[in-house]
C-alpha positions as CSV (number, residue, x, y, z in Angstrom):
1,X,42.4,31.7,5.8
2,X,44.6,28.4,5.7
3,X,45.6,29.4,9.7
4,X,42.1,29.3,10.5
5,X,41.8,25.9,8.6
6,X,44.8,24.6,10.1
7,X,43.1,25.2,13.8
8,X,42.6,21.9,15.5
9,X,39.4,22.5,16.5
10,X,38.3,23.8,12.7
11,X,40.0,20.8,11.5
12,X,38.7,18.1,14.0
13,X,35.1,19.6,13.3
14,X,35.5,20.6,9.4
15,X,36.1,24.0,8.1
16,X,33.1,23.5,5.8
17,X,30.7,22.5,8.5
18,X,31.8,25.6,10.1
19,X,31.0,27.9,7.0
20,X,27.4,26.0,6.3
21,X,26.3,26.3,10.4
22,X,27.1,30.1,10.0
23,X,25.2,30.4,6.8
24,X,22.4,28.6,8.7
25,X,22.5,31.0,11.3
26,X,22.5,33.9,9.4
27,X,19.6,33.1,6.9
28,X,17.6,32.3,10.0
29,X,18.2,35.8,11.6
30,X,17.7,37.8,8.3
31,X,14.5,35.6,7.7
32,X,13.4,36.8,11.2
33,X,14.6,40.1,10.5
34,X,12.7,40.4,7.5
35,X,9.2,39.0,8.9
36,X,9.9,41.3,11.7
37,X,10.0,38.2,14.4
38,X,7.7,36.7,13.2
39,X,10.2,33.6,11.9
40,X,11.3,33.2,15.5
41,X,7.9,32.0,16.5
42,X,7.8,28.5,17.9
43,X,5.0,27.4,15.2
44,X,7.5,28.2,12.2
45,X,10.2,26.5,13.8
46,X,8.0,23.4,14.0
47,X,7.2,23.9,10.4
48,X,10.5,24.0,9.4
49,X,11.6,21.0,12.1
50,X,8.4,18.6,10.3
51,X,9.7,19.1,7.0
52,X,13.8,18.1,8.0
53,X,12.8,14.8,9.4
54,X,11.1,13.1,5.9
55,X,14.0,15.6,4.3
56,X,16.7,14.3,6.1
57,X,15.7,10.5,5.5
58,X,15.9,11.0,1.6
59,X,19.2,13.0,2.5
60,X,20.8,10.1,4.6
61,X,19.2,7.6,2.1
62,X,20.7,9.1,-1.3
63,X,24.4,10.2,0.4
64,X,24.9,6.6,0.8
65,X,24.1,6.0,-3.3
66,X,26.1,9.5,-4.4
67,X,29.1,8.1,-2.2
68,X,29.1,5.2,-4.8
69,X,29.3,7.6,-8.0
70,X,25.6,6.6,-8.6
71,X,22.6,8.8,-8.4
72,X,18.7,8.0,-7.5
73,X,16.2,10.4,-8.9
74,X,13.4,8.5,-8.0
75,X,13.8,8.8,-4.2
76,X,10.7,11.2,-3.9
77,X,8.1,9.5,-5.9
78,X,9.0,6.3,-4.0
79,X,8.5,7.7,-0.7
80,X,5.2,9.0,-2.1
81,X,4.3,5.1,-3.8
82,X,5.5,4.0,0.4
83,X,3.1,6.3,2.1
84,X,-0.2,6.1,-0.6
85,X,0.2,2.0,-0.8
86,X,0.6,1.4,3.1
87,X,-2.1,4.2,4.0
88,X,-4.5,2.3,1.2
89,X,-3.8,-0.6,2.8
90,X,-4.8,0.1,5.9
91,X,-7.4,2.5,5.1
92,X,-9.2,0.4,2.5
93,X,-8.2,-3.5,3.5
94,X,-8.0,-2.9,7.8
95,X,-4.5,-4.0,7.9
96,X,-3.2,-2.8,11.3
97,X,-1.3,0.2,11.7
98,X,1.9,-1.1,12.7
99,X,1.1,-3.6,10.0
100,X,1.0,-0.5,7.5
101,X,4.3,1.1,8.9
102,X,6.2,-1.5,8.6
103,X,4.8,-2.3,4.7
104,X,6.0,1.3,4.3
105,X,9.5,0.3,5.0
106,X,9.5,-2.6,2.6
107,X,7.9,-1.1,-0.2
108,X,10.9,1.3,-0.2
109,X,13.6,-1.3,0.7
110,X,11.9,-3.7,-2.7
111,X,12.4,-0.5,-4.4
112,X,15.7,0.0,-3.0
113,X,16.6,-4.0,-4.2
114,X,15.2,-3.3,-7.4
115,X,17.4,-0.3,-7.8
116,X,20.8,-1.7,-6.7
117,X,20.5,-4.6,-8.7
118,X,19.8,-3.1,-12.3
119,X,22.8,-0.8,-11.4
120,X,24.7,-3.2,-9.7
121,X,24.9,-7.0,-11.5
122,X,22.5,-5.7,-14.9
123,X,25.2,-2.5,-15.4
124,X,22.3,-0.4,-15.7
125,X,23.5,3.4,-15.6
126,X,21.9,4.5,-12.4
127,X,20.7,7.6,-14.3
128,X,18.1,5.5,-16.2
129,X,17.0,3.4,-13.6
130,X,16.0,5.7,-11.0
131,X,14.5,7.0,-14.1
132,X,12.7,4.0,-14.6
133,X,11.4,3.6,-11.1
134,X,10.2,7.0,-10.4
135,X,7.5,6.4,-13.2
136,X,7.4,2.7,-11.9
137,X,6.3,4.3,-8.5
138,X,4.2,6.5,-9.6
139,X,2.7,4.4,-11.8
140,X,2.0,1.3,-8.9
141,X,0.6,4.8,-6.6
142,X,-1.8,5.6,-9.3
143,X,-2.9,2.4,-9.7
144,X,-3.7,0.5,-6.0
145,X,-5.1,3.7,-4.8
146,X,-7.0,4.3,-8.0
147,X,-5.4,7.7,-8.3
148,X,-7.5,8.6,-4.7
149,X,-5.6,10.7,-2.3
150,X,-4.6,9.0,1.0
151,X,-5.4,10.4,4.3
152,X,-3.7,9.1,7.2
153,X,-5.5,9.1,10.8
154,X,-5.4,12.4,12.7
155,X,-3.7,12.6,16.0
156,X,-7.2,12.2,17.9
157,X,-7.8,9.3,16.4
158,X,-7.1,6.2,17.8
159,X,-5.0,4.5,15.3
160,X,-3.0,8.3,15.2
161,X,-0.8,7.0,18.2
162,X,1.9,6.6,14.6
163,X,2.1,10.5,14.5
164,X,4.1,10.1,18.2
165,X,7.4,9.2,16.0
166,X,7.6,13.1,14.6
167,X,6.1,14.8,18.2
168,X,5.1,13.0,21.5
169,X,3.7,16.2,23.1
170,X,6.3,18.7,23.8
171,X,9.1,16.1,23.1
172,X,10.3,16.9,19.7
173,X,10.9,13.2,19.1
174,X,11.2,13.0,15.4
175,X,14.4,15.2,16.0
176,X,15.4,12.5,18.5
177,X,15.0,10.0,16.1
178,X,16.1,11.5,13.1
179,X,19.5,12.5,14.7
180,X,19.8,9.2,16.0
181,X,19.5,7.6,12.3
182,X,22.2,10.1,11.2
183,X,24.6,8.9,13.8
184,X,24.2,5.4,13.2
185,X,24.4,6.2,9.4
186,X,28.1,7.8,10.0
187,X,29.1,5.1,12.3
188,X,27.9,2.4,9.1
189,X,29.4,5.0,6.5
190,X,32.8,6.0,8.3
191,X,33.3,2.8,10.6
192,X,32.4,-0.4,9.3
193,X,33.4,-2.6,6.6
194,X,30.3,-2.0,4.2
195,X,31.1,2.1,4.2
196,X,34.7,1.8,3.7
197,X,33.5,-0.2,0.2
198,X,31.0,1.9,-0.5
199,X,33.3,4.8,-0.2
200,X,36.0,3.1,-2.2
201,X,33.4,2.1,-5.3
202,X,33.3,5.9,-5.5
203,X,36.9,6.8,-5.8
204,X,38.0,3.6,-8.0
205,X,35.5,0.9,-8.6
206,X,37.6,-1.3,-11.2
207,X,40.6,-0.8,-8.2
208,X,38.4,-2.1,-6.1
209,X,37.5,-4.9,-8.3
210,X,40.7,-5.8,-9.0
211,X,41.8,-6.0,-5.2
212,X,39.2,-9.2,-5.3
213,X,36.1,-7.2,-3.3
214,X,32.5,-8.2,-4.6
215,X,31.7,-4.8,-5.9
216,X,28.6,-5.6,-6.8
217,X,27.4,-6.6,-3.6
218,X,28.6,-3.3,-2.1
219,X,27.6,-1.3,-5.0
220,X,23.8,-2.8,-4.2
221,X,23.9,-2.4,-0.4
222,X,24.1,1.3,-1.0
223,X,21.0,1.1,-3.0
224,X,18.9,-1.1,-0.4
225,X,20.3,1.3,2.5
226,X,18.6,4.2,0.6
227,X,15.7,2.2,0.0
228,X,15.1,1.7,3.6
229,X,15.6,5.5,4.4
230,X,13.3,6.2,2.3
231,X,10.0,3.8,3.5
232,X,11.1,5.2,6.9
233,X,10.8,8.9,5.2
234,X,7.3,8.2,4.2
235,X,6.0,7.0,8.1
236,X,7.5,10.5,8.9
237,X,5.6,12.5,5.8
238,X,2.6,10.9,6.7
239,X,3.4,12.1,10.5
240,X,3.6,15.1,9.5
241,X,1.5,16.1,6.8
242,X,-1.6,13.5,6.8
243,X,-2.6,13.3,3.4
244,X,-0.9,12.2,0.6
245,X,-1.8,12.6,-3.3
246,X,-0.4,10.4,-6.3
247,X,1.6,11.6,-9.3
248,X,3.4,14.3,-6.7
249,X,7.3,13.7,-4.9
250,X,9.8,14.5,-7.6
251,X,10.7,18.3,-5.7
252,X,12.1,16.1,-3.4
253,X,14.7,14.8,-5.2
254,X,16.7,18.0,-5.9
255,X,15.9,18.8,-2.6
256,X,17.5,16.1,-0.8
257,X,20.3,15.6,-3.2
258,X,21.1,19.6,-2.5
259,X,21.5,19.1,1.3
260,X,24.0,16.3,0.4
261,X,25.7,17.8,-2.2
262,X,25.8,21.5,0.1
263,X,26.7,19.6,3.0
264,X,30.5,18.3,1.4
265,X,29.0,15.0,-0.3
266,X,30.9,14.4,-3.7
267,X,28.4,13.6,-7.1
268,X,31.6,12.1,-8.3
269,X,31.8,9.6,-5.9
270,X,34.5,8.9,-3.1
271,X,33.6,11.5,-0.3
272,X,30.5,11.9,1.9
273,X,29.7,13.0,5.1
274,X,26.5,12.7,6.8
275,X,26.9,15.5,9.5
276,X,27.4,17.8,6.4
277,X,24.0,16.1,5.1
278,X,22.4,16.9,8.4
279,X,23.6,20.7,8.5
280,X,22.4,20.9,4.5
281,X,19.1,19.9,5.5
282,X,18.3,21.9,7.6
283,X,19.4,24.9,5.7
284,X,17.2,23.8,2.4
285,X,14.2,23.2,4.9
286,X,14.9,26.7,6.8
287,X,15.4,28.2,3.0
288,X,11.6,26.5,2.4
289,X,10.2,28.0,5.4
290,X,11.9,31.2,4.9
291,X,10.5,31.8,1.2
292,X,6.6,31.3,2.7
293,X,7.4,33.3,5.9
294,X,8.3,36.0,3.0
295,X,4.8,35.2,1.3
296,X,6.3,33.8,-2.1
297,X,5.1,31.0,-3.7
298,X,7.5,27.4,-3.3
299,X,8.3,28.1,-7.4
300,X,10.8,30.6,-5.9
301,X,12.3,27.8,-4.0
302,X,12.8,25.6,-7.0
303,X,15.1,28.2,-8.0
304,X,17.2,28.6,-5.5
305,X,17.5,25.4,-4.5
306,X,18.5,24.4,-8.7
307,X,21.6,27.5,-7.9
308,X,22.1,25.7,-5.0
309,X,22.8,22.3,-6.6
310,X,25.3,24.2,-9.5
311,X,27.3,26.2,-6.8
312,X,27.6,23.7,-4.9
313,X,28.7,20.8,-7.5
314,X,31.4,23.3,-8.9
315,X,32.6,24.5,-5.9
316,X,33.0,20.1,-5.5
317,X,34.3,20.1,-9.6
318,X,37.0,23.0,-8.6
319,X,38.7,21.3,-5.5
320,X,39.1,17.8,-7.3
321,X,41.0,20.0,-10.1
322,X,43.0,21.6,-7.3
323,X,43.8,18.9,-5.3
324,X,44.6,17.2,-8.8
């Protein structure tokens, strides 16, 4: 085993990327298998491809909070309060659509200033205030929609052209997009100024501090990044799904913190990495897929993906005590 991790091509790409891609590959054959082809049809794969992109956006959002040593539980319910207060808005008051995309965006990225700076200058454990604005969001849903659903336009409408951003035809272009987000994401993470910090908060904030870096303005960058991930998560919900009911978004939490977790992100802070984020996506939205293909209810998936999270946070717990 450590010869095949001591391959330069295993270690330029990541022996753990490796091992998730092949688990990838073989849940999607045995769920194939097991539906006897009927998994491999093109509908199921768009399925699975719709629910990755508003996924993947929480994912990318939250890895850049967890690489701090903070969490955000409220992720979900937020991207819900983005896509019910923007689709009231433009459903109910005639703002335009582009008008209503974009209020997506800053509903999450207010949410994502509120966040960072309870946590960040108020000392706020993050555990309490994502707490804290999950029922906020829910709570400002409920209330401007007057606990309505939302329906967002239909492809054959005219003000539909918005769905265009997760499919333009045949061109799968929320993959394009979403992919595109993730690269820029690990250039910002692994490349620039801002992501060494962020990464650093995680591993030793008070060293940090000491070295004379504003921590807190670092510490709240991570927040407003996820923010903005996450309005831009709701404009591809909406894409994908239409309609959109209040009080509903909090699956997605675990669900997004799994893929980042799965995908070699740290809870304790100090190591992320957004192509492992990408790879755990898609495995928790192929897992999601799989379970209906199979014809069991999405309870079952709540289950698995909760094992996922504990396997996958000990199997991070274990290393630090090796490596240690």
């Amino acid at each position: 085993m450590e010869k095949i991790k001591q391959n330069a091509f295993v270690k330029k790409v990541g022996f753990n990327r490796i091992i998730l891609v092949l688990v990838m590959l073989v849940m999607y054959l045995s769920f194939g298998l097991l539906t006897g082809g009927k998994f491999f049809g093109m509908s199921r794969i768009m399925d699975t491809m719709n629910y990755v992109y508003f996924l993947g956006f929480l994912s990318l959002g939250v890895t850049f909070v967890i690489a701090t040593g903070g969490i955000d539980f409220s992720i979900g319910p937020v991207m819900f309060c983005c896509a019910l207060v923007s689709g009231y808005s433009f459903l109910t008051h005639g703002i335009p659509m582009a008008a209503a995309l974009i209020l997506s965006v800053v509903i999450g990225l207010l949410f994502g200033i509120f966040n960072g700076y309870l946590v960040a200058y108020w000392k706020i454990p993050p555990f309490i205030v994502s707490m804290a604005s999950m029922n906020i969001a829910k709570g400002i849903a409920a209330v401007f929609t007057k606990t309505q659903s939302v329906s967002w336009p239909q492809s054959s409408d005219a003000n539909g052209w918005y769905r265009n951003f997760v499919k333009a035809g045949n061109v799968p272009t929320g993959l394009i997009i979403f992919l595109t987000a993730a690269i820029i994401c690990g250039v910002v993470l692994n490349k620039t100024k801002a992501g060494r910090y962020i990464l650093c908060l995680g591993s030793n904030k008070e060293a940090v501090r000491l070295s004379g870096v504003d921590v807190k303005k670092w510490e709240m960058l991570a927040y407003v990044i996820c923010g903005i991930l996450v309005g831009i998560a709701a404009i591809f919900y909406v894409g994908a799904y239409t309609t959109v009911q209040p009080g509903y978004g909090d699956q997605y939490n675990n669900e997004a913190i799994a893929g980042c977790v799965m995908g070699g992100t740290s809870m304790a802070g100090g190591l992320a990495s957004i192509g492992g984020t990408v790879i755990g996506v898609l495995i928790i939205s192929l897992l999601q897929q799989g379970i209906l293909a199979l014809g069991f209810s999405k309870d079952y998936q709540f289950i698995i993906t909760g094992i996922i999270v504990i396997a996958a946070v000990y199997a991070d717990v274990s290393a630090r005590r090796r490596k240690n």
